[in-house]
Structures are given as C-alpha cells and as structure tokens.
C-alpha positions as CSV (number, residue, x, y, z in Angstrom):
1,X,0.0,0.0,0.0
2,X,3.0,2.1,0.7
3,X,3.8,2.1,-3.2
4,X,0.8,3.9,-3.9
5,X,1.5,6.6,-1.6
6,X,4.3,7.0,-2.7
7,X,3.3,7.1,-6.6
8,X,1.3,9.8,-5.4
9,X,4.0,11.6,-4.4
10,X,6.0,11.6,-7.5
11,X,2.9,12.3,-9.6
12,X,2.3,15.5,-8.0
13,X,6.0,16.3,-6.9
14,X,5.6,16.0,-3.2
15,X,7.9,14.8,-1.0
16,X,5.7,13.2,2.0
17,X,2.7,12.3,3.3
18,X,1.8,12.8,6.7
19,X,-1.4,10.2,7.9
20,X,-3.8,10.6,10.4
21,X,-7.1,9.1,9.7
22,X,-7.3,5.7,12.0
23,X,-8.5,4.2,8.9
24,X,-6.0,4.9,6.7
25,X,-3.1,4.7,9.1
26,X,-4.5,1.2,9.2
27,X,-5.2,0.7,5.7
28,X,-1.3,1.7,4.7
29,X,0.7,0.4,7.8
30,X,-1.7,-2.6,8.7
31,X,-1.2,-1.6,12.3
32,X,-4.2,-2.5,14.3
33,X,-4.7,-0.5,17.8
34,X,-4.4,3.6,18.6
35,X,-2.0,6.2,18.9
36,X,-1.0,5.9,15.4
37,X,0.4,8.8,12.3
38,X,2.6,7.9,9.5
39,X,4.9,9.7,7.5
40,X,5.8,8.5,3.9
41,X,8.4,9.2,1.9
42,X,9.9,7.5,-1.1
43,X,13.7,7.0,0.9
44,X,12.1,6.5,4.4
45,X,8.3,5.2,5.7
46,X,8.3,6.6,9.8
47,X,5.3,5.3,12.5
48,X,4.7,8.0,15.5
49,X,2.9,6.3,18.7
50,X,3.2,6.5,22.3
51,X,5.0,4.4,24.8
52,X,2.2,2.3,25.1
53,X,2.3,1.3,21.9
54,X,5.9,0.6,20.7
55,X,5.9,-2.6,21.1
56,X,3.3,-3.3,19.3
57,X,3.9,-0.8,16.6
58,X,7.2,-3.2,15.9
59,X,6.0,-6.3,15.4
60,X,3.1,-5.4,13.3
61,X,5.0,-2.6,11.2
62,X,8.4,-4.3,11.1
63,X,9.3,-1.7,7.6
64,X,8.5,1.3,9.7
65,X,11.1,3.5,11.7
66,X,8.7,3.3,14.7
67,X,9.1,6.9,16.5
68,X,7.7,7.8,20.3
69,X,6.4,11.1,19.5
70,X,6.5,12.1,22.7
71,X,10.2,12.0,23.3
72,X,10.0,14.7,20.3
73,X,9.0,17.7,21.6
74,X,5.5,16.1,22.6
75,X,4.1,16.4,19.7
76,X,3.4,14.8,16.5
77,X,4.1,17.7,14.2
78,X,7.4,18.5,16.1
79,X,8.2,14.9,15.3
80,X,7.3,15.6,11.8
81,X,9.7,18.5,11.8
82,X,12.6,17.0,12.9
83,X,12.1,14.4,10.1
84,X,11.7,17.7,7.1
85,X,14.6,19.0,8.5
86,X,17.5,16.1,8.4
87,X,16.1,14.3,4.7
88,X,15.8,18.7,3.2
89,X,12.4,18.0,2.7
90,X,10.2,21.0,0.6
91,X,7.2,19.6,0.2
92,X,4.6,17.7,2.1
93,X,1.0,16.9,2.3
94,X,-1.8,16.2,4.7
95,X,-5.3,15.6,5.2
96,X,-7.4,18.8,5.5
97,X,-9.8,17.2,6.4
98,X,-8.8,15.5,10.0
99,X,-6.3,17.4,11.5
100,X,-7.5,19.7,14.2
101,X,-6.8,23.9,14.4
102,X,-3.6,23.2,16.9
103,X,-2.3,20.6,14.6
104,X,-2.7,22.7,11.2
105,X,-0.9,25.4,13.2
106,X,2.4,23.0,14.0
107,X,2.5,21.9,10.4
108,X,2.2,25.7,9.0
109,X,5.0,26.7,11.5
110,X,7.6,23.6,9.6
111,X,9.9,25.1,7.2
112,X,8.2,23.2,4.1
113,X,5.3,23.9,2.1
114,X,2.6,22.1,4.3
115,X,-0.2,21.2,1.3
116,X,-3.9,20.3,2.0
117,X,-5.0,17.4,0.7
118,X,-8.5,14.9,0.7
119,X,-9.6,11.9,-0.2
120,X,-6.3,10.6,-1.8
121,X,-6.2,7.5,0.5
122,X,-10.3,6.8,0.6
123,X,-10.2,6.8,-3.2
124,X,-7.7,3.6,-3.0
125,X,-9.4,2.1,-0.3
126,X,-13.0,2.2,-2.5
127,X,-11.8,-0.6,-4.9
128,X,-11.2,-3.5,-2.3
129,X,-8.7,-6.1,-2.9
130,X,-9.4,-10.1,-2.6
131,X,-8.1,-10.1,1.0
132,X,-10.2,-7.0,2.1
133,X,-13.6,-8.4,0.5
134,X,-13.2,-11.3,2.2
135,X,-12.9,-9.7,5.5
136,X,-16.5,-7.9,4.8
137,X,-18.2,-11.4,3.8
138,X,-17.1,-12.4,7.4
139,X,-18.4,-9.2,8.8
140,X,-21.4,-9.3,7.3
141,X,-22.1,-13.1,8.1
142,X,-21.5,-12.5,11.5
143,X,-23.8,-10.4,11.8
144,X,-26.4,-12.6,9.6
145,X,-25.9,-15.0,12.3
146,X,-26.4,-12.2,15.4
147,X,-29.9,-11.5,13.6
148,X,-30.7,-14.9,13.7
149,X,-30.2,-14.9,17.3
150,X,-31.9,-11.5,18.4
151,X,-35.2,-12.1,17.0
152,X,-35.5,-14.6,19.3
153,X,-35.4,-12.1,21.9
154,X,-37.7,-9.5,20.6
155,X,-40.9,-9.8,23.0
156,X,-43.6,-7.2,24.5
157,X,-42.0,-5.8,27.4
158,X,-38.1,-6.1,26.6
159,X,-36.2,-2.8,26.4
160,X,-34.6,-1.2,23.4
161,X,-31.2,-0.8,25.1
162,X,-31.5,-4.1,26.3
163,X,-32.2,-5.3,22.8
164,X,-29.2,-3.3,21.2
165,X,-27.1,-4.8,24.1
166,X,-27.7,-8.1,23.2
167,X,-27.4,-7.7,20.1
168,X,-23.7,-6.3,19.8
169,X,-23.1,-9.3,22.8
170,X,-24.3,-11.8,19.9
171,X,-21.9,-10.5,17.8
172,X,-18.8,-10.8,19.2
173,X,-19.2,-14.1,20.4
174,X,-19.9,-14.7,16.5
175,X,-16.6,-14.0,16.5
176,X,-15.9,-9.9,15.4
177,X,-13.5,-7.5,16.8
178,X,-14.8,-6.4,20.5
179,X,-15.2,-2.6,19.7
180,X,-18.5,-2.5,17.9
181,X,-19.6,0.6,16.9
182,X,-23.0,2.5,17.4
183,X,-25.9,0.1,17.1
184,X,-29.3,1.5,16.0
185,X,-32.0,-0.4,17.4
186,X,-35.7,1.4,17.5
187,X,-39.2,0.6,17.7
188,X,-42.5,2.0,17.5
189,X,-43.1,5.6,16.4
190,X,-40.0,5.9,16.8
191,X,-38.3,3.9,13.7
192,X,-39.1,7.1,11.9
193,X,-36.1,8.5,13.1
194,X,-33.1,7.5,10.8
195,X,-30.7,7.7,13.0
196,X,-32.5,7.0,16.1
197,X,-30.5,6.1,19.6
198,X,-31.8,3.2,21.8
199,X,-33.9,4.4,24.5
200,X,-35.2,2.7,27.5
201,X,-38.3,2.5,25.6
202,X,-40.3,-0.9,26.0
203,X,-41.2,-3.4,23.1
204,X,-44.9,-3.1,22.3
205,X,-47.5,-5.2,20.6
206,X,-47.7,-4.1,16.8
207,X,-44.4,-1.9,17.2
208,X,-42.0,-2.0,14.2
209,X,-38.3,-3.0,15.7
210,X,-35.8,-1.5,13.1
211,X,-32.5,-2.6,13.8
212,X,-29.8,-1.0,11.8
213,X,-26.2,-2.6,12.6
214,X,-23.4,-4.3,12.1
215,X,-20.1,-5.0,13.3
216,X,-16.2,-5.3,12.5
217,X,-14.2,-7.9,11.7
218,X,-10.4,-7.2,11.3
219,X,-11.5,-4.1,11.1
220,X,-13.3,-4.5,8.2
221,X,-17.3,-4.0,8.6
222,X,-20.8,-5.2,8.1
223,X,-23.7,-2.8,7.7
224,X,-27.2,-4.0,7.4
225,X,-30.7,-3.0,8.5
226,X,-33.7,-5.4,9.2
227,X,-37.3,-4.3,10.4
228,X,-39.9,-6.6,12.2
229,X,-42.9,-6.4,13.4
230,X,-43.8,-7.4,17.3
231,X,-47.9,-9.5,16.7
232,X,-49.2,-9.2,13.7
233,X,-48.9,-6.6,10.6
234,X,-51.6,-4.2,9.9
235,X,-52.4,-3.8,5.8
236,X,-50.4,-0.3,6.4
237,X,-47.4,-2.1,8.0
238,X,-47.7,-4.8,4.9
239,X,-48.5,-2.1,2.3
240,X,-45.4,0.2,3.0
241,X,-43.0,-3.0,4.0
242,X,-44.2,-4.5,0.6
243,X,-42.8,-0.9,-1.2
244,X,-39.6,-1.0,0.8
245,X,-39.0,-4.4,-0.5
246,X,-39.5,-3.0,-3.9
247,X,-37.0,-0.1,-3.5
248,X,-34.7,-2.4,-2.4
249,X,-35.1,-5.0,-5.2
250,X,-35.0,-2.3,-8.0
251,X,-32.2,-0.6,-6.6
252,X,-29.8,-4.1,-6.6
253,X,-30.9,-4.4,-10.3
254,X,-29.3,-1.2,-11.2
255,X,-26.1,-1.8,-9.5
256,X,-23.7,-2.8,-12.1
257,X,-19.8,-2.1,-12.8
258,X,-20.1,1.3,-14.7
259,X,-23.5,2.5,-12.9
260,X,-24.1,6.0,-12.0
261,X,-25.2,6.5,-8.3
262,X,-27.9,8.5,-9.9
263,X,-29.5,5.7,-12.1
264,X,-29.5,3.8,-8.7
265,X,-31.4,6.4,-7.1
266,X,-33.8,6.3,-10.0
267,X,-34.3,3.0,-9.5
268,X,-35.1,3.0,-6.4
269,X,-37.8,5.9,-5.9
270,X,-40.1,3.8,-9.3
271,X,-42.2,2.1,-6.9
272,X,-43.1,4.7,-5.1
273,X,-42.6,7.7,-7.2
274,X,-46.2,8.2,-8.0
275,X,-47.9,7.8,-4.2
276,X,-47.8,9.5,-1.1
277,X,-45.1,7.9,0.0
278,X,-42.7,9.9,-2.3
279,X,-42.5,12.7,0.4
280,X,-41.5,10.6,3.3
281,X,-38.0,8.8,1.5
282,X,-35.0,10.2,2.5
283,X,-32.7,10.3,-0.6
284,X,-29.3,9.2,0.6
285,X,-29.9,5.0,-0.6
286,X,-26.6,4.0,0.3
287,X,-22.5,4.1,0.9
288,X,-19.7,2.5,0.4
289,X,-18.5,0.9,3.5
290,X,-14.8,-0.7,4.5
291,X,-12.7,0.2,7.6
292,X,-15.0,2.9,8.2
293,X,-18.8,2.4,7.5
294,X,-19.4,5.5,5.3
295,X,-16.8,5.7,2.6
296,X,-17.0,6.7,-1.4
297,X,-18.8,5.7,-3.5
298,X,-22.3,7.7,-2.0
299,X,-25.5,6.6,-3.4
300,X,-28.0,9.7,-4.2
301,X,-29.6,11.9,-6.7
302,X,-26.6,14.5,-6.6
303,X,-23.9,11.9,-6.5
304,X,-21.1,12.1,-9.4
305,X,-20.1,8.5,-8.4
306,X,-19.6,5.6,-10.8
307,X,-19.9,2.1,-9.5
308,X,-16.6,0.1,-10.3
309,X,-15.8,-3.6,-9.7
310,X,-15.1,-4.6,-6.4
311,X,-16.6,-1.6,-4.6
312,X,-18.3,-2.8,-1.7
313,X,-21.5,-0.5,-1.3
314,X,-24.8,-0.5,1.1
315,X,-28.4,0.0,-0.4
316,X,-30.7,1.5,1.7
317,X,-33.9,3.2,0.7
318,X,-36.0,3.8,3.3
319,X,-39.0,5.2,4.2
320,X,-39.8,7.7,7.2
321,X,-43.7,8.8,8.3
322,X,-43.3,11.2,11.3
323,X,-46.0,9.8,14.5
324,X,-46.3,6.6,12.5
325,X,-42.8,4.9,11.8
326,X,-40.3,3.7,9.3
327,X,-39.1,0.8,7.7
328,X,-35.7,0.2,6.2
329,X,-34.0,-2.7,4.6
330,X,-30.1,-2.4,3.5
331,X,-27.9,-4.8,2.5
332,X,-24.3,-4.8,1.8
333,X,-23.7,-5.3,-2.2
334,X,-20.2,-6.8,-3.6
335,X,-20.2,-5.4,-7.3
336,X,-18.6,-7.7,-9.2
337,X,-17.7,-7.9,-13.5
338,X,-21.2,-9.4,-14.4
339,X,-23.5,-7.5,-12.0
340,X,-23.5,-8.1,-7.9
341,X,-23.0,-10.5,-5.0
342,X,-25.5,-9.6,-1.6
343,X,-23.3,-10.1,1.3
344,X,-25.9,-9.6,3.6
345,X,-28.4,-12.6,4.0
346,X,-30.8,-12.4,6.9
347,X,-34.2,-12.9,6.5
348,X,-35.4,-9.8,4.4
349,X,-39.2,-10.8,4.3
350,X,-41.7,-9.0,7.0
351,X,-41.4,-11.0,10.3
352,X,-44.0,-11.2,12.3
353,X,-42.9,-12.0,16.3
C-alpha cells in the first residue's frame, strides 16, 4: 500500500505524506490498535505512537522507523519537523480534512510547504482487494448470524437498550473485533427516526423493531438494517413494508460495474414515485463501507459517483412517516464484473414476532 503513496507523491512532486485518519493509518501500515500517524516518503516510511504502543507498533510494522512522538517535543508535528529538517524536505501533504486547528498550526509553522489534501487515501481504499472483501463477507455473516439470534429475543416488554445490548453481545461471540460501533435499534413511532439512539423504551404489541447494525471484523465492517414487526402486521405495515422491498429490489438491479449513483437512485424511488409515499424517503440510498462504514462511492440523486468492480456498497432506501414509523431494509452489495453479489443474507421478508 505504501507504493501507492508514494506514486502519489512523484505524480504531483511532493515529497511526503503525513497520515492521520485511523482508517488509513490502518489501511497503509496494517497496524491495528491507537496512537498511530505515519509519514511516507519514497527513501524512508516513519510510524509515531506513544510508549504504550511501541511494542506493538514493531511487530506489526516491522518496515516502519517506529518513533515515540513524545520524546519529540511532545508532539506529532514537532516529530514531523525533525524528520523535514534532516532528509531537506520541501514539500509535504496532509489531510485537510482530519487534522484539528492546533495541529494545522504546528504543520504551518515547519519550514516546508505544508499542502492540503482529501480523499487521496479513501479513493484507493473504495476498490477493495481479494483479501479486504473477504474480511466484509465475514463481517457481514456475523452479523447474519447475530440476527438470527436477536429475533428470538424480541418480545412485548423487553427494552430497546437491552435489545441493542444483546445484540452487539451476539456478535462478538460470533466471532468480530470487541469494539462495535454505534448500534441503531428502534421501535415503534419511533423507527421514523433515521438515525435513532436506543432508549429505555419498552417493546410493544404491533411496534415495528428496526434494527440498523453491524459490526467489525479485522476491522473490516458489516452494515445491514432489518425491520420486524412485534404481533401481527396491519395492511399499512404490509402495504409500506411491501414498497420497501421493492426499493430495495429495483435498486440491486441497477447496481452494475459502470452505474451512476444517480441511475440507482432512480431506480429506487419507481415504486413509489407516484404515491404519497414519495415525500417521506430520505434520498441518501446508500454508501460504500470498508474500515470505516461510510466511505465513497455515495449513493443519491446528486452523486457524481460511478460504481466500479469490487466496490463494496450498502443499499438503503428507506421510508420515514413522522407519528407513524419507518421501515428500512439495507444490505451490503459486492459489485462484481457481471452484476453483484449480496453479502448480507438475513431474512429480508416482513417477520412477524
């Protein structure tokens, strides 16, 4: 990964490349735990950490000059400047948009022209290699299984924090990494929020439970969304579960290698374009999801993004009626030469609990 850094580099005529992002730190230096910032350069690839983290930081990155940043003035950009000052560098980049006020400062103040840059290393990590994609089937299988397991817990009475506890519980005994992140897990009226945080609300009979999670293996992660019904359906619940299902199905047609995000979006909103349900979808159908669970490609009617093979994207149309409830369904799409793999296979019919 370091080789396309440093291609970078030469193609624009900059001489380093200061990393921040967890994500990408992780993505080049395939270092796995915290205090982490790299510095590439074509001669020299340098790894600032902590004490703490040393140790690690030299078994896992054994190409890496592994610095303690903290013996360097106590600071990261400090250590940077040392390094600018004994190889004569002129020239280095960083990303503009991650590094706080104080940092930006530090970096101005080094006798080199400091250069804004974003997106360079998310635009690699879109396309996912063999090794990467096969990290996300695990994720996402895991948490196939963890559904599997929760909807046995779903009954009147039960909490929704106690739910989305559970839930991430069933999970890492599934086997994924043991810092899940944020778990949405709603019911009731209260599914109509899209990005709704588990409350001490109760399960009730006819509620909706949307659950919207996943989880990380290797750090790679799953992203998927299931909604249920507690009893039995009303025709409304059935009528606008039975368009979901049809957003979904339309938009999965329409993602091919060499798709606009746009035609996607088209293709999603057909079932529902004409009724009065147009008004309640919200029009961001999807991301493309990795180390971190919203990357590029973004799926939605102002999108410039194409669709290439091995993107790994979510699809998620939804739809949202305020004092009533939503339903979403997403799944987590492979695009491959012919067409596209799901990755995500829970149950997608309406359950009734």
């Amino acid at each position: 990964m370091e080789n396309r850094v440093i291609d970078y580099l030469r193609v624009n005529n900059i001489e380093g490349f200061f990393i921040s992002k967890p994500q990408n730190v992780r993505y080049i230096s395939k270092y796995t735990s915290d205090d982490a910032f790299l510095f590439i350069t074509e001669k020299e690839n340098y790894f600032f950490t902590d004490p703490r983290y040393t140790e690690q930081a030299e078994c896992e990155c054994p190409d890496y000059k592994i610095i303690n940043w903290r013996a360097n003035g106590g600071s990261v950009a400090e250590s940077i400047r040392l390094i600018v000052e004994s190889m004569n560098i002129k020239s280095f980049c960083f990303e503009g948009d991650f590094v706080n006020y104080n940092t930006y400062e530090e970096l101005k103040g080094i006798n080199a022209e400091a250069i804004a840059v974003t997106g360079v290393i998310e635009e690699f990590r879109s396309v996912k290699t063999s090794d990467e994609i096969q990290n996300l089937r695990i994720a996402c299988q895991i948490a196939d299984r963890a559904f599997e397991k929760i909807i046995k817990d779903i009954k009147i009475g039960i909490t929704e924090k106690e739910l989305a506890s559970r839930l991430s519980h069933y999970m890492v005994m599934e086997g994924s990494d043991t810092k899940p992140y944020g778990n949405i897990l709603i019911s009731g009226k209260r599914t109509s929020l899209l990005h709704g945080i588990p409350s001490g609300k109760s399960i009730e009979y006819g509620d909706f439970v949307l659950m919207d999670y996943g989880c990380a293996y290797k750090g790679y992660l799953s992203d998927m969304t299931r909604t249920v019904v507690v009893g039995k359906a009303t025709p409304d619940q059935k009528k606008v579960y039975s368009l979901e299902m049809k957003m979904l199905e339309d938009s999965k047609k329409a993602m091919i290698p060499g798709a606009r995000a746009t035609d996607v979006y088209e293709a999603s909103v057909q079932a529902i374009k004409d009724t009065e349900y147009f008004k309640y979808h919200y029009s961001g159908i999807g991301h493309g999801i990795g180390m971190f669970v919203h990357e590029i490609p973004f799926m939605g009617p102002k999108s410039n993004e194409v669709l290439a093979e091995n993107n790994v994207v979510t699809i998620e149309p939804g739809i949202y009626i305020p004092d009533w409830g939503g339903i979403r369904i997403e799944d987590q799409i492979l695009i491959t030469r012919d067409g596209n793999e799901c990755l995500t296979n829970a149950e997608r019919e309406l359950l009734e609990l």
